[in-house]
N, C-alpha and C positions, 0 to 999 in steps of 0.2 A: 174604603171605610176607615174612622178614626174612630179606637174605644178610647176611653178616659176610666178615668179611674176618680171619684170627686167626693165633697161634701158638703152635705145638704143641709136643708135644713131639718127635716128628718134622720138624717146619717148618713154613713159612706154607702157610695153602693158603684157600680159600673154603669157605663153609657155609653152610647153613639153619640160622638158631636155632629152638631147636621151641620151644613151651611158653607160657605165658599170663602174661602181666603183664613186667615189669624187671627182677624181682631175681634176680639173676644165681645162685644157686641153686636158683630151679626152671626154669632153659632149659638145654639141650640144646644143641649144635654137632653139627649133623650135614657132615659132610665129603661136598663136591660135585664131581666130578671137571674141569670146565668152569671156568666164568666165571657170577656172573649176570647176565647178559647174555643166557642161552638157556634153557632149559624143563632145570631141575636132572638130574642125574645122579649120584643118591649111587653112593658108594662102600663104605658100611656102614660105616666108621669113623665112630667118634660120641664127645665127651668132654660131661662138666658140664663147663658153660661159666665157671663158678667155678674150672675147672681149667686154663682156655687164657687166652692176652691176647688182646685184642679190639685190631685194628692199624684202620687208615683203612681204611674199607670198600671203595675203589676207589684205582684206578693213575689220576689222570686225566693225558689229555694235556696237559690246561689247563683251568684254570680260569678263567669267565668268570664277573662279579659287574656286577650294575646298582648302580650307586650313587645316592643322593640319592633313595629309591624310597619312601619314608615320608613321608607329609605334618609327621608329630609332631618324624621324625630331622634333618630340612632344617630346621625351624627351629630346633632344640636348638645344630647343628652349625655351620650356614650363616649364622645369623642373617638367613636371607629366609624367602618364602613360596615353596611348591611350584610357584605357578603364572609366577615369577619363575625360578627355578632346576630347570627339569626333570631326570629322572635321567640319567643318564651311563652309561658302558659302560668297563671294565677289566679288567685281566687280574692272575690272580695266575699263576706258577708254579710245577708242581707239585712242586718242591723246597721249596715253604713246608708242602707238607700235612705232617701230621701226626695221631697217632692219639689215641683217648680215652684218658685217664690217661697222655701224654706228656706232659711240659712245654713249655709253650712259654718260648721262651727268647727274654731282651731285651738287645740288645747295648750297649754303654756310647753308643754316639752315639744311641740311639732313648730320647729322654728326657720324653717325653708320650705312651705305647702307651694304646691303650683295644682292651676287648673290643666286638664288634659280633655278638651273635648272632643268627642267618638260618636260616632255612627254603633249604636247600638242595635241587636236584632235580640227579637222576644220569642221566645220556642212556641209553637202552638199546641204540641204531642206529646207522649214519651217518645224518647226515639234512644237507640243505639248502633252503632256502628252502621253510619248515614255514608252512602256514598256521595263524593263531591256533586256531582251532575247530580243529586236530587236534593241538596240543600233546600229548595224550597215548597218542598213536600209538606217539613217540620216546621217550617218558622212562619208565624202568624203575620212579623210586622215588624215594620222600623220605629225606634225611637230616638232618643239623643240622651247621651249620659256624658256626663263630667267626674271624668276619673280622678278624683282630685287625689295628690301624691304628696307626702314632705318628704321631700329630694334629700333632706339631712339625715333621716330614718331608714329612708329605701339604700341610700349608698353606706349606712353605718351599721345596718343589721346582716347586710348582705343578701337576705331574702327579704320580700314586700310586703309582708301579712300586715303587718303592723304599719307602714307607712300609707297604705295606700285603702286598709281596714276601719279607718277611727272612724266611730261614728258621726254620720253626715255626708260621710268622705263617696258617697256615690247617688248625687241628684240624679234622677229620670225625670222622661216627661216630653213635652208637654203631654204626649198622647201616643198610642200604638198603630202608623201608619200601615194599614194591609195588602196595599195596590204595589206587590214587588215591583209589575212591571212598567211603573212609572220611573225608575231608577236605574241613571245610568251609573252604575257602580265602577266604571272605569274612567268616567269625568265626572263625580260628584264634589262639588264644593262645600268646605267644612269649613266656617270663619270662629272666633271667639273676641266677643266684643269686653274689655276688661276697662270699668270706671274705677279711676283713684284720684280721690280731692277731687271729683265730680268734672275732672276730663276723662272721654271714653276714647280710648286708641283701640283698633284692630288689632289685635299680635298674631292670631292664627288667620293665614288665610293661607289656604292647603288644599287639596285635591285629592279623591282618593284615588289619583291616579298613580300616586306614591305607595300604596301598600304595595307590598307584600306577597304577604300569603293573601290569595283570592278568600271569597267568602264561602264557595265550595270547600277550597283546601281545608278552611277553618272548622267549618263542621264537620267533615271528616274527621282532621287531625283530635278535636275534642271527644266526639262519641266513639273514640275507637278506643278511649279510656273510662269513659264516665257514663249514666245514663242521665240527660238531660229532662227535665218534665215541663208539663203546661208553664207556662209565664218563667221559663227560668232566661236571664238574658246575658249575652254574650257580648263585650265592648270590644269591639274587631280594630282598636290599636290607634293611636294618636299621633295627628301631623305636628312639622314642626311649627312655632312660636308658642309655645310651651312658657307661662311665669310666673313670677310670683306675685300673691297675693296676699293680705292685710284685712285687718279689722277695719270694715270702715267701706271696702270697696264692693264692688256685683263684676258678676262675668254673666254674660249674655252667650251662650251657644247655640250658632243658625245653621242647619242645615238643610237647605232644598229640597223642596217634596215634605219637610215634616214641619219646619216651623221653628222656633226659639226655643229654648229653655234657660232662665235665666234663675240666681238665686244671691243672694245678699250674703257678706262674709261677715263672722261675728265671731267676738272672743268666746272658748266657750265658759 
């Protein structure tokens, strides 16, 4: 099942998208009275989804992201090996999210931003202190988020708050994929499609067969400090081809099994 998160012509509200394949003319919004978060309850309003905008599929409280989670991205970035620099733990918040086909917007001091696109997971519970083998007890669903970074912040502050915090600086979306077990999370391909002066090159094409910390270790390692709640989401770490972006350009981020999430770059 895919929830969305959209807007109507009535207002925001959640939905089931119905229908087979992406392209946003043959899916459906079906209008869910709840959250998902619980076992849907339409309401019989329903639009083509060609008809509604599709906002960040979740409110989260926080967003929490492992960094340094790539064997390829640590040394693209770091210039070490993985088994020198383990990953790390950070927080975006959720005043940075943002939705598919929003811009993300670069403010005059963030003068090295790159895209980082991730395999995100959306909490479904409250949960604490999650054993690895039940990770998917708590988590509702996959999404795709764009961890966007300025590399000249993140390396000059020393910690990430601020480089990888500025508003905009975390698209969601397209939707909150539910069906864990259609995902092979050991050969999952993660591409990012990045247009500039309206040629589109590939830079990321990655695998998560490069993380890391597993998705188990992940939620463990997190809820054995924090309590997670409903819609909070976690970006489980970025492959390498990792760049920079400009006013002027889009990044498209595709990940199998959920779809695209693309968004337009803008000075802000």
């Amino acid at each position: 099942m895919r929830f969305a998160r959209i807007a109507t012509p009535e207002g925001l509200t959640f939905a089931v998208i119905d229908g087979q394949g992406t392209d946003h003319a043959n899916l459906t919004a079906k209008q869910i009275a709840g959250t998902p978060y619980t076992d849907p309850e339409f309401t019989g309003k329903q639009w083509p989804l060609s008809d509604v905008r599709l906002l960040a599929p979740t409110l989260p409280s926080k967003v929490v992201a492992i960094g340094r989670n790539y064997a390829d991205h640590v040394a693209e970035v770091f210039k070490q090996s993985a088994e020198s620099l383990p990953p790390t733990l950070f927080l975006k918040p959720p005043t940075a999210v943002t939705g598919p086909g929003a811009p993300i917007k670069i403010p005059d001091f963030a003068t090295k931003v790159e895209f980082e696109g991730e395999l995100a997971v959306v909490i479904g519970q409250p949960c604490k202190n999650v054993k690895a083998a039940n990770w998917k007890s708590v988590v509702r669903g996959f999404t795709i988020v764009n961890d966007v970074s300025s590399r000249d912040l993140q390396f000059a502050d020393g910690q990430w708050s601020r480089a990888k915090g500025i508003d905009t600086f975390c698209p969601l979306g397209p939707w909150i994929e539910t069906d864990l077990e259609s995902f092979d999370l050991d050969n999952l391909p993660i591409k990012a499609h990045l247009t500039h002066e309206g040629v589109t090159d590939t830079k990321q094409d990655s695998n998560s067969d490069q993380m890391i910390m597993k998705m188990g270790e992940i939620l463990e390692f997190i809820t054995a400090s924090m309590t997670l709640l409903p819609g909070d989401v976690i970006c489980t770490g970025s492959p390498a081809g990792t760049a920079a972006m400009f006013p002027g350009d889009s990044i498209a981020i595709e990940i199998d099994g959920i779809g695209t999430l693309e968004n337009p770059v803008e000075r802000a």
